[in-house]
C-alpha positions in Angstrom: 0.0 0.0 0.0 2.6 2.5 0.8 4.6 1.7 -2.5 1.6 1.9 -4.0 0.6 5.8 -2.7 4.5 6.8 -3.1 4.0 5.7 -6.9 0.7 8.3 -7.3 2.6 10.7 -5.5 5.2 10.8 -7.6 3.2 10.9 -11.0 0.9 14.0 -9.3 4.8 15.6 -8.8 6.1 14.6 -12.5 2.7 15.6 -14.2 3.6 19.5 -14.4 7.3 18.6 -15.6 6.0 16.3 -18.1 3.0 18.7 -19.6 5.7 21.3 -19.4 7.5 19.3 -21.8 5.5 18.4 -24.2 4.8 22.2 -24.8 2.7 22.9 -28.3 3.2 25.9 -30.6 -0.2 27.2 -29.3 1.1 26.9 -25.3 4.2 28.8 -26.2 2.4 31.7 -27.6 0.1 32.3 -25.0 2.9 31.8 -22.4 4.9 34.0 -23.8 5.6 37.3 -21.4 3.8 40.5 -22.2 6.8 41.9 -21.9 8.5 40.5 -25.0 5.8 41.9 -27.5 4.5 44.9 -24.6 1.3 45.5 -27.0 0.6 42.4 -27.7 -0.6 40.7 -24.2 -1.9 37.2 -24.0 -5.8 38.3 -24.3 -4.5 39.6 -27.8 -2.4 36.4 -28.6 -5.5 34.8 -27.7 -7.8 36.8 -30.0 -5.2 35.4 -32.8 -5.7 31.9 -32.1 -10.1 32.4 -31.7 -9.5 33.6 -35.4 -7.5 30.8 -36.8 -9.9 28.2 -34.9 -12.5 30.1 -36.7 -10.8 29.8 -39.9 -10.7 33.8 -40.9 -7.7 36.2 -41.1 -6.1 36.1 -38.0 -6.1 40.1 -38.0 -5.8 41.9 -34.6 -5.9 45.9 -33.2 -2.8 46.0 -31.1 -2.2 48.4 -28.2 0.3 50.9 -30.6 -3.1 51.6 -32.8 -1.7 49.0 -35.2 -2.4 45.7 -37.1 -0.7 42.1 -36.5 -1.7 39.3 -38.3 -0.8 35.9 -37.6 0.0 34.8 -41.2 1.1 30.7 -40.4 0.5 28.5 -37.7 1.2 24.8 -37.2 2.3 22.5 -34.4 5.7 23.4 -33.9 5.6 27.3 -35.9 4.3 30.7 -36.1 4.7 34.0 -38.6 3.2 36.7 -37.1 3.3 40.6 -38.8 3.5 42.3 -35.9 3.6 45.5 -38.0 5.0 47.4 -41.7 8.4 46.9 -39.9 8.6 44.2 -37.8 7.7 40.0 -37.8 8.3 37.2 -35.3 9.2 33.7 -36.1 8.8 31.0 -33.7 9.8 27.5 -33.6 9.6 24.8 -31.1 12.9 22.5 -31.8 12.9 19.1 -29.7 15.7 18.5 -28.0 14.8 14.4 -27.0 11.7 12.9 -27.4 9.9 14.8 -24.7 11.0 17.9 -24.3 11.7 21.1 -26.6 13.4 24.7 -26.7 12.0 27.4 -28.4 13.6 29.5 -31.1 12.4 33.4 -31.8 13.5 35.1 -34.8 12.4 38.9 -34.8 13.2 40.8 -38.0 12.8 44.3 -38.3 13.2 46.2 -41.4 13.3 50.0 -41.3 13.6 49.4 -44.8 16.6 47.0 -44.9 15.7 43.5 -42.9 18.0 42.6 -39.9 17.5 39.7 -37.6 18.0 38.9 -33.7 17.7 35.1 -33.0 17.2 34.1 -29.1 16.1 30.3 -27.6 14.6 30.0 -24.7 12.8 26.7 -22.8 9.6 25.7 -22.3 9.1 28.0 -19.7 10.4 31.1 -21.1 13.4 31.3 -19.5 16.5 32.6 -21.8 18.5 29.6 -22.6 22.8 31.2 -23.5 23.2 28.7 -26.4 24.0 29.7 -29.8 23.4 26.1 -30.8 25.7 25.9 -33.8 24.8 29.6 -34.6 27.7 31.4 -33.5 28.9 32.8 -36.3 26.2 34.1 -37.9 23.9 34.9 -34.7 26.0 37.2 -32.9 26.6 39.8 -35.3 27.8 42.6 -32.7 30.4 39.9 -31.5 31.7 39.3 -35.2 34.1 40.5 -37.6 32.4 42.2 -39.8 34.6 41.1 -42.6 34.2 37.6 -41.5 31.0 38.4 -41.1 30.6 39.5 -44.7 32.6 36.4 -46.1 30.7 34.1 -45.1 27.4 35.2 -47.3 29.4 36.3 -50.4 31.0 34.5 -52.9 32.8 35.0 -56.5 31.0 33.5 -59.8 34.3 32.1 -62.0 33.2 34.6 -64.7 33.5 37.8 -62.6 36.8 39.4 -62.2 38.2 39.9 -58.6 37.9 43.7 -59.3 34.5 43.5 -59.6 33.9 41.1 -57.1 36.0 44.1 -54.8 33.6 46.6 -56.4 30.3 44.7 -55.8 31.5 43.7 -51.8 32.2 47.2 -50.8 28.4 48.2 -51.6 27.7 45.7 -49.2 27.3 48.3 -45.8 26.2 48.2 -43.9 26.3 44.3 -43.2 23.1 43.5 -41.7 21.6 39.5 -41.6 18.3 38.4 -41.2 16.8 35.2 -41.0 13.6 32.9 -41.8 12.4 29.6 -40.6 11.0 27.2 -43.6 7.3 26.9 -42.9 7.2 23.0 -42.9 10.8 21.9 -41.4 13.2 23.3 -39.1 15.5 24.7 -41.7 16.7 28.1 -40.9 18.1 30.5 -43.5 20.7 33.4 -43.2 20.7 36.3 -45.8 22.3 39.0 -46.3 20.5 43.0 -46.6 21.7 44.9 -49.3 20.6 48.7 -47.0 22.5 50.9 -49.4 22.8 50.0 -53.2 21.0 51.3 -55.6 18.1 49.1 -57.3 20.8 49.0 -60.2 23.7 47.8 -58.1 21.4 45.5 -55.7 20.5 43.7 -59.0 24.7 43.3 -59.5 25.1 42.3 -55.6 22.5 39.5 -56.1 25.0 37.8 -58.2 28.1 37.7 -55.5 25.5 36.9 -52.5 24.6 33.3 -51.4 22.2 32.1 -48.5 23.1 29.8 -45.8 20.4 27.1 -44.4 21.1 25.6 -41.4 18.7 22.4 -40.3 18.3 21.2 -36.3 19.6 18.0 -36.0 18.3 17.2 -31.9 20.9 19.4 -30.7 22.1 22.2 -32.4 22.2 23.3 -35.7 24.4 21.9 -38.9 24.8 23.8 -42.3 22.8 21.9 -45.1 
């Protein structure tokens, strides 16, 4: 009998920890901290969510007199507009098979786009990781010539001079981000703030992407 009440005792103890982490997309959302979006507190989030259960544009008033849509949701993803010049990304990454971490990308764009990644657990609380990222995620902490090397590249039929020519319009560097919609696949890309729609057409040519997938534990270049 007493083994048998220390066993329900310790799944009535375990239950919180487990549900905790087997978090859904939809959990993490409304769980999220006011704070971390100020105008857009959890009876907003929620309003989101109503809408997509309803099957209509997820379209919601906001506190700053503004208009955030939630454009995608799934099990383990979110793209939400929060406004003209700023989105949010997030994606739940599992980590084993109960338990997950949660990824935000915010990108602003004021006009050129420019990304900050963070992860945090189920709970919200700011995990220090860069979880294969580190060269690309901390931008402030990088080179910026490194920084810049690692998204540009020379076709064979461009001369180094241009190549020179095109890199140098490249300045500010400024990277932003985007989770695939169906996998966790993230991709790195480079702004192009200054150039002209003449030269930005020229830049295309030297730029290249970088996609990094989640393998469990961190991520690996794909």
């Amino acid at each position: 009998m007493f083994l048998k009440r220390l066993n329900i005792i310790i799944l009535l103890v375990c239950a919180p920890i487990l549900v905790g982490a087997q978090i859904s997309l939809r959990d993490a959302w409304l769980s999220m901290p006011d704070g971390m979006i100020p105008y857009l507190n959890k009876n907003l989030r929620l309003e989101h969510l109503d809408f997509v259960d309803m099957g209509v544009k997820s379209e919601v008033n906001h506190q700053l007199n503004g208009v955030s849509v939630m454009d995608t949701l799934t099990a383990d993803y979110t793209h939400v507009t929060l406004s003209n010049s700023s989105s949010l990304e997030l994606r739940l990454l599992p980590v084993n098979d109960s338990s997950k971490i949660i990824c935000m990308v915010k990108t602003f764009k004021a006009p050129a786009e420019e990304s900050e990644i963070h992860f945090y657990d189920a709970k919200w609380n700011l995990l220090t990781g860069d979880y294969g990222l580190e060269q690309i995620k901390n931008q402030d902490n990088t080179d910026v010539n490194v920084l810049l090397s690692n998204f540009i590249q020379k076709p064979d039929t461009m001369t180094s001079e241009r190549f020179e020519e095109l890199s140098k319009l490249i300045e500010p560097v400024m990277v932003y981000a985007s989770f695939d919609v169906s996998e966790p696949i993230l991709t790195f890309k480079l702004s192009i703030p200054l150039a002209t729609p003449d030269d930005r057409e020229q830049v295309n040519s030297i730029l290249r992407p970088r996609r990094f997938k989640w393998d469990g534990g961190q991520f690996r270049e794909i």
